[in-house]
N, C-alpha and C positions, 0 to 999 in steps of 0.2 A: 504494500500500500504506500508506504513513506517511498522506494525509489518511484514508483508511479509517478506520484506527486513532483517527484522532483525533474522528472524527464519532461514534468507540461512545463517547468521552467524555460526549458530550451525553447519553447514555442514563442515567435517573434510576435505575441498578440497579449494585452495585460489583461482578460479574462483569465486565460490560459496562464497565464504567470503568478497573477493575485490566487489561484484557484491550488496551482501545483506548491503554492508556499503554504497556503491553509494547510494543503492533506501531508506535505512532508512535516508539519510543524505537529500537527496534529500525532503522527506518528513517531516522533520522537515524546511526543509527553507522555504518550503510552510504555512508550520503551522503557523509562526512568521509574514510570510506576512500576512495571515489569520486573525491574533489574531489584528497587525499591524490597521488595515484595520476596523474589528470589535469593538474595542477598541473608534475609531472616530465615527462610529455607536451609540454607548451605550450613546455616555459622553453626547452628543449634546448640551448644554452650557460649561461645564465645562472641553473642549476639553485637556485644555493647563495643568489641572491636573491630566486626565485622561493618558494623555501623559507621566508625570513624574511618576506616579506609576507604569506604563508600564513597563518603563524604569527601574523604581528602583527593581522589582521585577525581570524583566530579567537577571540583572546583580547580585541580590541576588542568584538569582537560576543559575547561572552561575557559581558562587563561590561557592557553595553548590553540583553543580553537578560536578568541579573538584577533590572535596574531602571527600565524598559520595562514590561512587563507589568503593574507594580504601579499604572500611571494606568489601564489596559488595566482592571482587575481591580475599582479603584475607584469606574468611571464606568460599566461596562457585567457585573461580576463577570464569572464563568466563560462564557459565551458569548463575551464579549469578545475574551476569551484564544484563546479557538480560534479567533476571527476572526482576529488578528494573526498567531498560529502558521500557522495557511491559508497565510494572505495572505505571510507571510517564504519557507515553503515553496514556492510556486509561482515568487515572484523566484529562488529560487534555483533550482527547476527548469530555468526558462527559460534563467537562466545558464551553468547544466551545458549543457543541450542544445546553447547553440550553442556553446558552448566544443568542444563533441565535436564536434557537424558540420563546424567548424572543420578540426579537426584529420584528419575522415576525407576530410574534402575534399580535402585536402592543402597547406593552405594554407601552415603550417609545417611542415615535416617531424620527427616525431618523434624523439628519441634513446634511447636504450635506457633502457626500464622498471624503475626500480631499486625494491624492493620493501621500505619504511619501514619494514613490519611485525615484520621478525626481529629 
């Protein structure tokens, strides 16, 4: 769904551009709820560091992905960009996936699903 979104980027028409940032944006807040969620899955004792690396990592990669993009944007402009964004998107796919087969496998056994959101 999020590369979908991102491929109407490419489209020289700003329906199609306002439209493919909605669904890629859209599909990255899911993702974080995801990883959120998956993260208290995996730790199962050591919840409350699994939480802090979470955290330190998103916000690493936050400040990395403000400043990143702009070689991205320089050398190759917006094509560019959505190459990277792809290309980060699918690592992290990959990484969900097996984190979850992981976990349905039963490799760790999970602890009770505590729900960040409230």
């Amino acid at each position: 769904m999020g590369l979908g979104g991102l491929l109407l980027t490419l489209i020289h028409w700003l329906p199609a551009v306002i439209a493919g940032l909605a669904v890629f944006s859209s599909g990255v807040f899911v993702s974080q709820s995801s990883a959120t969620v998956l993260t208290g899955q995996i730790a199962d004792r050591a919840r409350s560091s699994a939480a802090g690396l979470y955290v330190t990592f998103y916000y690493v990669g936050g400040s990395v992905g403000t400043t990143l993009p702009a070689w991205f944007w320089l050398n190759g402009g917006w094509p560019a960009c959505v190459g990277l964004f792809a290309a980060t998107s699918l690592v992290t796919l990959t990484l969900g996936l097996a984190g979850g087969k992981s976990v349905a496998a039963g490799d760790k056994i999970p602890g009770e699903i505590v729900d960040t959101a409230i």
